[in-house]
C-alpha positions as CSV (number, residue, x, y, z in Angstrom):
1,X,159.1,169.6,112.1
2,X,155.7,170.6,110.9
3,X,155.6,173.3,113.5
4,X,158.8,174.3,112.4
5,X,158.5,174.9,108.5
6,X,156.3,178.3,108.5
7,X,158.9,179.8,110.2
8,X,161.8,178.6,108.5
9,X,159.5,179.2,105.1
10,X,158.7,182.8,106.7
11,X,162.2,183.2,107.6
12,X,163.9,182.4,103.8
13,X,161.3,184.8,102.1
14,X,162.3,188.0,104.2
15,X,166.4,187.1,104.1
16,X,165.2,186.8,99.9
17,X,163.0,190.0,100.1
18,X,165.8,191.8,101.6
19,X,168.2,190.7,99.5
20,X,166.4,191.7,96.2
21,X,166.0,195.0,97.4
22,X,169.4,195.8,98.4
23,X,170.5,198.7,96.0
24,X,167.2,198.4,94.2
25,X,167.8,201.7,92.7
26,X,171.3,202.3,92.5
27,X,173.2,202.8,89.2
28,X,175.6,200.6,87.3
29,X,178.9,203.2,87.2
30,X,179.5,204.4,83.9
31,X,183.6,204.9,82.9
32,X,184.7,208.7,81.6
33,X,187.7,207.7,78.9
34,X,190.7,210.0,80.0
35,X,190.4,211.7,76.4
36,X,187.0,212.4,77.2
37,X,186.2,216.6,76.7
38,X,185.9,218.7,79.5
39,X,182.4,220.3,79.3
40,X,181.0,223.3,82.0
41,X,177.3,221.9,82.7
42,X,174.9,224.8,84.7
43,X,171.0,224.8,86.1
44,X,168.8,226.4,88.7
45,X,166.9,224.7,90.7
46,X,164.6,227.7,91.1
47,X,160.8,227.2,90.2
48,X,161.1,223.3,90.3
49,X,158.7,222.0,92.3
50,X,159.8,219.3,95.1
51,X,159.5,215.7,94.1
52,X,158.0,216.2,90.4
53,X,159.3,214.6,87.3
54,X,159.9,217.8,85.1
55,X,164.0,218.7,84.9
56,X,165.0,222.2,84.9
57,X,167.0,223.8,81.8
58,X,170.2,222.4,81.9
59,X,173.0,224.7,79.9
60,X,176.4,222.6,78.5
61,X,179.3,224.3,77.3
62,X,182.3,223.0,75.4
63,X,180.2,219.9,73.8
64,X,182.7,218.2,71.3
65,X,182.5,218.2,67.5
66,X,180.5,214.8,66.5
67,X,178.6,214.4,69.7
68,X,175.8,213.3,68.6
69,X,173.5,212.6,71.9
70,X,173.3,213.9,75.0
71,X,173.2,211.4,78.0
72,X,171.9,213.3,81.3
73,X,172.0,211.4,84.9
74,X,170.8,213.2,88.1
75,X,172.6,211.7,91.0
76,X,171.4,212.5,94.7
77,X,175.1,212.8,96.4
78,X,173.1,212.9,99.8
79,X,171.8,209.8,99.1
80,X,173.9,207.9,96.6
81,X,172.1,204.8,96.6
82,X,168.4,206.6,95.0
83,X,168.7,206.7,91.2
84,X,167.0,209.6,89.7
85,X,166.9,208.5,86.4
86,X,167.8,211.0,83.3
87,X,167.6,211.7,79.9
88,X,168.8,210.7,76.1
89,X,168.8,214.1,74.6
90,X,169.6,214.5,70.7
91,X,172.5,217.0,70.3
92,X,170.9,220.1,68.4
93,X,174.2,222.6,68.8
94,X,172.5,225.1,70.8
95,X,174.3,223.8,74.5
96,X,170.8,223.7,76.0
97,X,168.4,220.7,77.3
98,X,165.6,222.3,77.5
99,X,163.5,222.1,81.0
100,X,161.4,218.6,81.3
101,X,163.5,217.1,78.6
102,X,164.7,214.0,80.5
103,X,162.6,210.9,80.1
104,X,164.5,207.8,81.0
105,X,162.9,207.5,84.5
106,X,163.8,211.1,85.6
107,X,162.6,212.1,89.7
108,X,163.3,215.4,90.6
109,X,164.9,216.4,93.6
110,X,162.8,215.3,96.5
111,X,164.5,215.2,99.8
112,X,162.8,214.7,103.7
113,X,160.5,217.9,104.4
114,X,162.7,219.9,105.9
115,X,165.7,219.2,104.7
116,X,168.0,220.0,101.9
117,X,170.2,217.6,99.7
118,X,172.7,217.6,97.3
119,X,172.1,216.6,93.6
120,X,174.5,216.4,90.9
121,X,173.6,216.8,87.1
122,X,176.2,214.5,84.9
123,X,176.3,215.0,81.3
124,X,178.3,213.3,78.4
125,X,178.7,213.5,75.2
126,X,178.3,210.4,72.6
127,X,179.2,210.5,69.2
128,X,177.5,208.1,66.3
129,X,179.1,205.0,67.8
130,X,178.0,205.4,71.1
131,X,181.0,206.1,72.7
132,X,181.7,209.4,75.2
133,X,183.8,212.1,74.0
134,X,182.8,214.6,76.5
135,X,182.0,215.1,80.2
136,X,180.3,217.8,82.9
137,X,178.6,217.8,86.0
138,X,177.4,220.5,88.3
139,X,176.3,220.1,91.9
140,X,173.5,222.5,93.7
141,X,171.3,222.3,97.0
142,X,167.4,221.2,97.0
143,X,165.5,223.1,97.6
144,X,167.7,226.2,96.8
145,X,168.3,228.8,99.3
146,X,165.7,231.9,99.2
């Protein structure tokens, strides 16, 4: 038995590692309410640089009346289960996040060298309460094509 318990002990901490890490990074989904607004989102991936932490300008059209915040989530839709984090944006009117706004654990696009991958920019509107009243995305390629 004594031989025995390192490799059972060695044996329980890798199924444990592995478990913990499972979806490590993946999001909790968030729910769109069916009344939600229908917002037009837009960016260029142009001048980002690969695997950096500043966001490009991100332009939003069609925000509702009382949104009060802008909640930005960049999703990798090549690899779904990589969170790239986001941003809590105070709504100011203008329709425009300015470039390296998002905060909240933002990673650019970074996909293998040599590759491209697909990343997806999903914005709602919250009013005071903390509820969405609007929604947008807009997918584009990394790196972009020349």
């Amino acid at each position: 038995m004594k031989k025995c318990f390192p490799l059972i002990t060695l044996t329980l901490a890798l199924l444990l590692s592995f478990g913990c890490t499972k979806n490590h990074n993946r999001e909790e989904p968030i729910v769109i309410p069916k009344d939600a607004a229908k917002m037009e989102v837009a960016f260029s991936w142009e001048g980002v640089e690969p695997c950096s932490h500043v966001s490009p300008e991100i332009r939003v059209s069609g925000i509702p009346a009382g949104a009060k915040r802008l909640l930005v989530k960049l999703k990798n839709i090549s690899d779904p289960d990589w969170n790239q984090g986001g941003g809590d944006i105070e709504n100011d009117g203008s329709g425009v996040i300015p470039a390296n706004a998002l905060d909240i654990g933002y990673n650019g696009p970074c996909p293998p060298l040599g590759q491209r991958q697909k990343y997806e920019f999903r914005v709602m509107a919250v009013d005071a309460e903390g509820t969405i009243i609007g929604f947008g995305k807009a997918r584009e390629s990394y790196p972009p094509k020349k």
